[in-house]
N, C-alpha and C positions, 0 to 999 in steps of 0.2 A: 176732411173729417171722416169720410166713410174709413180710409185707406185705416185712417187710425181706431178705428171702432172695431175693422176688420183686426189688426192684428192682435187688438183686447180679447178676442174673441176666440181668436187662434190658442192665444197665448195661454186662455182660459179653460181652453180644451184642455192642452196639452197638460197645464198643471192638474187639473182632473184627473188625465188619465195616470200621469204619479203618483196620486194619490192613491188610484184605488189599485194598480201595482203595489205587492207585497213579496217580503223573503222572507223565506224561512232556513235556519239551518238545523238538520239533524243528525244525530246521532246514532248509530244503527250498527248491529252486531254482522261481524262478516259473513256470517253464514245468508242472511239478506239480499247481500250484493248481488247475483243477478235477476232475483225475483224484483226485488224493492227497486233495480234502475229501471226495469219494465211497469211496474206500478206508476212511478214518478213519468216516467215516459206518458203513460195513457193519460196523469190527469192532466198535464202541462196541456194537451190537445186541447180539454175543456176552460183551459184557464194559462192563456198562451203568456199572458202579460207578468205572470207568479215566476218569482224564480223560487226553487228546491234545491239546496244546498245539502247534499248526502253527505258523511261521511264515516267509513267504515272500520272498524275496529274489533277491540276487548272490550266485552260488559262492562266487565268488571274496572278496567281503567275508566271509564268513560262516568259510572255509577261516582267512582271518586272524584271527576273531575266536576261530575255538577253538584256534588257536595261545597266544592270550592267554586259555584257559581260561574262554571265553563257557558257562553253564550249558545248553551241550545235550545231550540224551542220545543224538540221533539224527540224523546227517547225511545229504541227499538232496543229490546235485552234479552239474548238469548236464556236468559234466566229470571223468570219473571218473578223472583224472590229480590232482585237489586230494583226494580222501580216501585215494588211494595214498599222496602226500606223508606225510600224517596219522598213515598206519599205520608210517610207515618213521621218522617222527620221534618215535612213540609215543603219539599220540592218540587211538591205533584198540583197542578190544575185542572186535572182530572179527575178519575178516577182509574185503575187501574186498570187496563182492557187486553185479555189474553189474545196471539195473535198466531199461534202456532204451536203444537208439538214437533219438533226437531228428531231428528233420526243422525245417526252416527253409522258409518260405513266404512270398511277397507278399502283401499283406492291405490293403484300403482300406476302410473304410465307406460311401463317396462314389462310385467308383467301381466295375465290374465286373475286382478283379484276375484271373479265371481267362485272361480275355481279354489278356492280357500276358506278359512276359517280363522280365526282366532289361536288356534293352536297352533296351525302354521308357524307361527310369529316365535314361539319357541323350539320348533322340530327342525325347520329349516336352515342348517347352519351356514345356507348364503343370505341369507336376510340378517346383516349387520348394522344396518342405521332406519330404524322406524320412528314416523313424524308422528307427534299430537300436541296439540293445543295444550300453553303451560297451566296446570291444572290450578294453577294456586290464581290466578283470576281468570282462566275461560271457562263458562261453563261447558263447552266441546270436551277441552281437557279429563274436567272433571268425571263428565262422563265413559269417557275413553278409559280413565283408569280405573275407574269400578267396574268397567267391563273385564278389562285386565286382570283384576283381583278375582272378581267373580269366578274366572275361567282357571283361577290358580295361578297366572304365568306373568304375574306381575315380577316378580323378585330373578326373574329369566330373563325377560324385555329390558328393564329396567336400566342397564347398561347401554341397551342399544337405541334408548332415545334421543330423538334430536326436537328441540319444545320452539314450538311455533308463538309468539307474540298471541296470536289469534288464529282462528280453522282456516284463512285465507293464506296468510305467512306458512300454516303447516301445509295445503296446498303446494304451494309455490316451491317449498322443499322437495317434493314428490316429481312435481314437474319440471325440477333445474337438476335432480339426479343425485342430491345432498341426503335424498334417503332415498330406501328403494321401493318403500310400503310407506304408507300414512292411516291414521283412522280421521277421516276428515268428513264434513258434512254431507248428507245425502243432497241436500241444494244443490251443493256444488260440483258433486258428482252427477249429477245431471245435466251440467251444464253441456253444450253441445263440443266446445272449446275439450272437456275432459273427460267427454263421455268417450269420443271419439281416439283417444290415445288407449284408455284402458276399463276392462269392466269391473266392479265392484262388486262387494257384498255385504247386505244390511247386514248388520252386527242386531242379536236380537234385543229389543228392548226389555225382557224380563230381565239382563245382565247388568241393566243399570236405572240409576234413578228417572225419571221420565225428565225432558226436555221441555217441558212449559215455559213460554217462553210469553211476554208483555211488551205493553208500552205505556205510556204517558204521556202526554202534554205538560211542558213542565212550568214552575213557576213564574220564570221570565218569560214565557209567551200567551201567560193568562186573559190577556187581550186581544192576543194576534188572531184574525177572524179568519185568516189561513192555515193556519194552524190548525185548527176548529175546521177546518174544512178538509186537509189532508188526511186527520187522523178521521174523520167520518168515512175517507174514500177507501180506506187498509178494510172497512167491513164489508164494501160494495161487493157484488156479485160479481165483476169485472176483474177487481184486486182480488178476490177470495180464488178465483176459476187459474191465476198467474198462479197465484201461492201453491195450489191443489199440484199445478204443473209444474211444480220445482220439490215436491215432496213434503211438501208441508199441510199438516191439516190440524182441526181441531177437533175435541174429542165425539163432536154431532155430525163430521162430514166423512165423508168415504170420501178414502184414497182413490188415485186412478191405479190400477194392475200397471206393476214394472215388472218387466219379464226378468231382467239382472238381478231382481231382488231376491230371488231363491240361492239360497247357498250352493258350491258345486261338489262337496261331499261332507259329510259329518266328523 
């Protein structure tokens, strides 16, 4: 009688502890990827039993796909104009909570980008395949080519791009030698993987429209009390101090000094 009380007992645990084990999956704009795996990294420490299911993309696809009711529980939008949509068409269980302004940068592996400009990009007649984000759903894209325009040398470039799915895909073109320049995110040019092949140059942001960027909790995970707990930890001082260290901040916090961040001529 014990032996079988015992394993009621056991067995009661254990379904307990399934219980209050939870998933989530989310949705997250590529520029995120190394900050947001370090984020997810620190909270799984306080909450070992949680799984976080990331996955990284286009806003802009991702915006469409939870129109069509894509299982995510948590949207990350480089563009915090697509989970406003969201919230106002009914997708949001939240409210809408800003999580960054984003920065745009020139980036080569091959060559020194800190040493350049934006004009570069049309004076140079060995620069013949330049990467960015397809502008018609990233918002990186988008910004890249207003910056382009701004500077006059869009209708120059313009031949010589090669359009990335998302800032991570336009990466990965820079770093496989398919283009020999990219404007791709200061996140990821920070990364230690890309800092390390080549150095950058913030592109300035009066050139283009600001980078505000959101998220939500979406409809289908209006109960999820993980959910509710991850998106509470993107504001902690923990997740805030990650974000700060991959270039990202919000309009009340100071930047850290990047020394690469200065242009290398005008």
């Amino acid at each position: 009688m014990k032996t079988i009380k015992s394993l009621l007992f056991i067995g009661l645990l254990i379904m307990t502890s399934m219980a209050q084990a939870e998933k989530i999956i989310v949705a997250a704009a590529a520029d995120l990827k190394f900050a947001l795996d370090e984020i997810a990294a620190e909270f799984r420490q306080a909450h070992p039993d949680d799984t976080i299911d990331i996955i990284y993309g286009s806003s802009g696809k991702f915006f469409t796909q939870i129109q069509k009711d894509a299982p995510f529980d948590l949207y990350f939008s480089a563009d915090i104009g697509f989970p406003k949509q969201l919230a106002k068409e009914g997708f949001a269980a939240s409210e809408v909570r800003p999580y960054a302004l984003g920065r745009i940068v020139l980036w080569s592996a091959t060559r020194d980008a800190s040493k350049m400009t934006l004009q570069n990009l049309a004076d140079d007649p060995s620069i013949t395949r330049i990467a960015m984000a397809n502008p018609k759903h990233a918002p990186y894209g988008k910004r890249a080519e207003e910056a382009l325009r701004s500077t006059g040398i869009w209708a120059i470039v313009e031949p010589k791009l090669v359009l990335g799915e998302n800032i991570a895909h336009t990466a990965q073109f820079v770093q496989t030698g398919n283009a020999q320049i990219g404007i791709i995110a200061l996140s990821l040019a920070l990364n230690p993987e890309l800092a390390s092949q080549g150095g950058f140059y913030l592109i300035p942001d009066a050139l283009h429209e600001p980078l505000e960027q959101g998220y939500i909790i979406t409809k289908r995970a209006a109960n999820n009390a993980l959910a509710a707990r991850f998106a509470e930890f993107i504001a902690s001082s923990p997740a805030r101090a990650l974000m700060i260290r991959y270039g990202f901040t919000l309009p009340n916090e100071a930047a850290q000094p990047i020394e690469t961040m200065e242009p290398g001529h005008d």
